[in-house]
C-alpha positions as CSV (number, residue, x, y, z in Angstrom):
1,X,-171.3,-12.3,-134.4
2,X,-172.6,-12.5,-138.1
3,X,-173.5,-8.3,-137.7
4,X,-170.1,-7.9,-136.5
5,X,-168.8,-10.0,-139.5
6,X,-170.3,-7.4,-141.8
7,X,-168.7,-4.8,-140.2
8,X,-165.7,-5.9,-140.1
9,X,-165.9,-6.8,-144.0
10,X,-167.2,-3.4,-144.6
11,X,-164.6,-1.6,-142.7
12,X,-161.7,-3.8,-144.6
13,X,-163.4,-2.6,-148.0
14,X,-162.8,1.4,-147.4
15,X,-160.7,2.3,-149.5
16,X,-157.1,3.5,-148.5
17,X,-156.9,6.1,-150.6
18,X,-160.0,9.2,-151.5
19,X,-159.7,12.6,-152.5
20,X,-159.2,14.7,-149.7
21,X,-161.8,17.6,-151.4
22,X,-165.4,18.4,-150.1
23,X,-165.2,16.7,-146.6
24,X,-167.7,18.6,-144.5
25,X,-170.4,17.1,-147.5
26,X,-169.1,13.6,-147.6
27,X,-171.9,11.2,-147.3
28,X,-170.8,7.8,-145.7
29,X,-167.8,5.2,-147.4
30,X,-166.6,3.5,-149.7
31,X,-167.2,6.7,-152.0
32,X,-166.8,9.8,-149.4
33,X,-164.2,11.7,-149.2
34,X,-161.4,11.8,-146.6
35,X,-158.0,11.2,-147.3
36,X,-157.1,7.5,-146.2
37,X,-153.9,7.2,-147.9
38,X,-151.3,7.2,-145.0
39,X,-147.9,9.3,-145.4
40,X,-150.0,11.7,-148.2
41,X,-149.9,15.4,-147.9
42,X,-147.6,17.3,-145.3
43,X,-147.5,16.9,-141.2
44,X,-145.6,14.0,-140.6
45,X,-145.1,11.3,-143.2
46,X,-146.3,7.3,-143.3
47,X,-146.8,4.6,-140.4
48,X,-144.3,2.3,-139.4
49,X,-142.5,4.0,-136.0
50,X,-139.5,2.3,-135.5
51,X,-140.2,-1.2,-135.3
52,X,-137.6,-3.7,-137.1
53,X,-138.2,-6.0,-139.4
54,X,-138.6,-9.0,-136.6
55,X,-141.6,-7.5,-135.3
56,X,-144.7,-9.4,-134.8
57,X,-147.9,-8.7,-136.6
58,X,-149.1,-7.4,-132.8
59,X,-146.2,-5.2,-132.3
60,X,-146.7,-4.0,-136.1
61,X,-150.4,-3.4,-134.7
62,X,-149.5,-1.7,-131.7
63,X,-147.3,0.6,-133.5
64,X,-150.0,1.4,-136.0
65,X,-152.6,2.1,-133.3
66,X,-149.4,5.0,-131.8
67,X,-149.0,6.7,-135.3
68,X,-153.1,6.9,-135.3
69,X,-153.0,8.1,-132.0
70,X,-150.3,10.2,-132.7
71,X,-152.5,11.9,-136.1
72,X,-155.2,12.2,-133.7
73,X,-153.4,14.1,-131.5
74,X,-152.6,16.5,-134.3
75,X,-156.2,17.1,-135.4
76,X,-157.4,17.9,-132.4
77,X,-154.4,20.2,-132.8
78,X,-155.2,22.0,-135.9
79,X,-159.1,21.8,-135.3
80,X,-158.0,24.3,-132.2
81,X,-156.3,26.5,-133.8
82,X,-158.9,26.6,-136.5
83,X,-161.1,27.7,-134.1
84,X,-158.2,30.3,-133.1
85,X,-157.6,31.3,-136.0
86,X,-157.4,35.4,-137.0
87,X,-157.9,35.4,-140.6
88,X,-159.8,33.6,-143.0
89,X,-156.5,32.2,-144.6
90,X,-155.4,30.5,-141.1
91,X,-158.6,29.0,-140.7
92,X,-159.0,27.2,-144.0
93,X,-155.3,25.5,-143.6
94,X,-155.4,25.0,-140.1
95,X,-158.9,22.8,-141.0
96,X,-157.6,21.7,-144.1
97,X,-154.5,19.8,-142.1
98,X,-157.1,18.9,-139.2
99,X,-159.1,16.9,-142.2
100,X,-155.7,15.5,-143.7
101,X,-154.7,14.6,-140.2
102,X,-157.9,12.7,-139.9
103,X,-157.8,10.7,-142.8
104,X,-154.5,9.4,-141.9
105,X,-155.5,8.1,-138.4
106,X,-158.6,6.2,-139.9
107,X,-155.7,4.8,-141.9
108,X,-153.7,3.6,-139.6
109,X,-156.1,2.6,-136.9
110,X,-157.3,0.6,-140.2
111,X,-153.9,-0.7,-140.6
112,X,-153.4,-1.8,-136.9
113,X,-157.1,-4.1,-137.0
114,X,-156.2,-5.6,-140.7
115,X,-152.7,-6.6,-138.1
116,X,-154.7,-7.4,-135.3
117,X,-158.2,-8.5,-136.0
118,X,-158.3,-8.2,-131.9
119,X,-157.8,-4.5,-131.7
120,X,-160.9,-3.6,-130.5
121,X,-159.8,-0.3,-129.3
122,X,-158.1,0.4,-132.5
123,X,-161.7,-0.2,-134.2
124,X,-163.1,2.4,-131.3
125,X,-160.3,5.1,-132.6
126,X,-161.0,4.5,-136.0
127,X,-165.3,4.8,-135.2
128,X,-164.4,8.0,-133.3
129,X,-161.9,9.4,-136.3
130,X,-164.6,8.6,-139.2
131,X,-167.6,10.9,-136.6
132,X,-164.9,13.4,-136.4
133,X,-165.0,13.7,-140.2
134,X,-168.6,13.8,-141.1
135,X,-168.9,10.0,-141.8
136,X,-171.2,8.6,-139.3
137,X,-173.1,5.6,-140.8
138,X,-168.8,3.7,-141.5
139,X,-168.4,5.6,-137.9
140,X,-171.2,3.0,-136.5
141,X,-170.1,0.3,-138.4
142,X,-166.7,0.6,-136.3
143,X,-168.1,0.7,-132.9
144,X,-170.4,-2.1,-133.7
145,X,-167.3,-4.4,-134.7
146,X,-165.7,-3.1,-131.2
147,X,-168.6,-3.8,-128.7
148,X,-168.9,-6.8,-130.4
149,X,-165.1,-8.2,-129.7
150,X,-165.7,-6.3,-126.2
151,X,-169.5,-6.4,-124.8
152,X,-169.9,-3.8,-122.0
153,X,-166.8,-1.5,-124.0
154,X,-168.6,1.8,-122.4
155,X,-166.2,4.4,-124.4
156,X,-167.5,2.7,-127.8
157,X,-171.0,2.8,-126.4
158,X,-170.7,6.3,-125.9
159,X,-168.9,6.9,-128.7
160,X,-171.5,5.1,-131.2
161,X,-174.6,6.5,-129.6
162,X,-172.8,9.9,-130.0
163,X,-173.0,9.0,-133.9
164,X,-176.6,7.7,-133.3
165,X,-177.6,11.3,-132.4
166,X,-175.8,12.8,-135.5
167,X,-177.6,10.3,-137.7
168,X,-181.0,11.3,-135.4
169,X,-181.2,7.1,-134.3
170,X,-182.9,8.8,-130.9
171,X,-184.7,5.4,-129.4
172,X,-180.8,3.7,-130.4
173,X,-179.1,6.6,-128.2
174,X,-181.6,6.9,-125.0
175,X,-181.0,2.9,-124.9
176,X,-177.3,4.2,-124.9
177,X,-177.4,5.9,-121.9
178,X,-179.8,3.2,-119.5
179,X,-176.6,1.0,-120.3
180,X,-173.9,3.4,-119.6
181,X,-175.8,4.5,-116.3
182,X,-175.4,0.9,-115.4
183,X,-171.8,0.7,-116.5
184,X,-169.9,4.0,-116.0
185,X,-171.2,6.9,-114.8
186,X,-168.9,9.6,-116.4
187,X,-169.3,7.9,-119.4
188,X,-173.4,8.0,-118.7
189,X,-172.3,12.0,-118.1
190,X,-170.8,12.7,-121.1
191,X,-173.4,11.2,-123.0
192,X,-176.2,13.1,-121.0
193,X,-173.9,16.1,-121.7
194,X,-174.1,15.7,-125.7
195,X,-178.1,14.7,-125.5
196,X,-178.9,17.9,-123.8
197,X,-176.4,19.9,-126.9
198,X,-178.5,18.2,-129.4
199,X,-182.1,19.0,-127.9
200,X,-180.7,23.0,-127.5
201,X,-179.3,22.6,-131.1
202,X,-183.3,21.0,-132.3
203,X,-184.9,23.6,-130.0
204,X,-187.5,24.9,-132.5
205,X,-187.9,21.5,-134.6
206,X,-191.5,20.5,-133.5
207,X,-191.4,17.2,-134.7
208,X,-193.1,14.7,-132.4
209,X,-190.3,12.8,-131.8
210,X,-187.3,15.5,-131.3
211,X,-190.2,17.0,-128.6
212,X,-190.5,13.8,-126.8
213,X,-187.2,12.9,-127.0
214,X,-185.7,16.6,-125.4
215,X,-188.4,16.0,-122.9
216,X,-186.8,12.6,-121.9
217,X,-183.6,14.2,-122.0
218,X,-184.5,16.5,-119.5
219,X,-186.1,14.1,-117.0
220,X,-183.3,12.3,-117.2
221,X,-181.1,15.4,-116.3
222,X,-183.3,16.5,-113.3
223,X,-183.4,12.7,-112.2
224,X,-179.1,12.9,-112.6
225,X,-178.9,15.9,-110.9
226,X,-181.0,14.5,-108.3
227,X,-179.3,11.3,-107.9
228,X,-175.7,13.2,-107.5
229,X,-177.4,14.8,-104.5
230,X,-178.8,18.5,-106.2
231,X,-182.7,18.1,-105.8
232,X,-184.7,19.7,-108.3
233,X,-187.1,21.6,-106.6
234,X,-190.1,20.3,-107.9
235,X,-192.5,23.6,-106.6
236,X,-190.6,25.7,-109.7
């Protein structure tokens, strides 16, 4: 537990509020740059739902871990109709409210742990929030205080080795996916999925280790696709 202590010290030091300017090059937290200051800019104000004044600090939690759901939600949103997007002009808001949308989740995700220090899944949100922003090394940090609270939490374990391939930790995520085909298999899937993305995406970097690991990504694919009952035929 003493890693998991670290990472749960690091995660309470981000700081709640950064300039929301130059996401896509932010470089890892305290001192990147997405906006963490819940309620600021437009799209939907600060966290709090309706809970009264009675409520537990677990109710206060739960109702945090709703409003980050809820900004989630609303990037995913605007990062669609970014991609939709007819004009230049449409694009740059619709991605500017996806980052602002963003930074307000890792807020209150952040909120609902500091209530909860057993919101494991509200540490998994906020690990998946920080990758969707660019900040992968804090986005680790987050699942490892999850999996930690919750051994065998396959969604974090995906999540996290999905950061480990973004950070090119390529031993960390093929160990990923032994233990998710051992847990859950979509989950083991999905993971597959974004291993095969990256080797297409490191197609012509001829660097020993990107060539070995795309060739163990595609033994493990003909080996799935075997397993689910499509033989590769091996005389090709």
């Amino acid at each position: 537990m003493r890693i998991a202590g670290r990472a749960l010290a690091f995660l309470l030091a981000l700081p709640l509020a950064v300039p929301l300017v130059d996401l896509p090059q932010c470089g890892g937290l305290p001192g990147g740059s997405v906006a963490l200051a819940a309620g600021s800019g437009g799209g939907g104000g600060g966290m709090g739902g309706d809970v009264g004044a009675s409520a537990s600090p677990r109710e206060l939690a739960r109702t945090a871990h709703n409003d980050g759901m809820r900004f989630k939600r609303r990037a995913q949103r605007m990062e669609q109709e970014a991609l939709e997007a007819g004009d230049d002009a449409a694009r740059a808001e619709a991605q500017r409210q996806a980052r602002e949308n963003w930074g307000k989740a890792i807020a209150a995700f952040r909120q609902s742990f500091e209530l909860d220090p057993k919101a494991h899944k509200s540490l998994n949100e906020m690990g998946y929030a920080l990758r969707r922003v660019g900040e992968f090394p804090a986005a680790v940090q987050a699942y490892d205080a999850a999996i930690a609270m919750k051994p065998g939490f396959g969604e974090a374990i995906e999540y996290r080795a999905e950061a480990y391939l973004a950070l090119g930790r390529l031993d960390e995520a093929k160990a990923a996916y032994l233990q998710l085909v051992a847990l859950d298999d979509d989950l083991a899937a999905m993971l597959l999925a974004a291993m095969q993305a990256w080797s297409t995406a490191h197609a012509n970097d001829t660097g020993d280790a990107v060539q070995a690991f795309r060739a163990w990504v595609a033994e493990r694919a003909a080996l799935a696709r075997y397993i689910g009952g499509e033989a590769p035929d091996w005389r090709a």
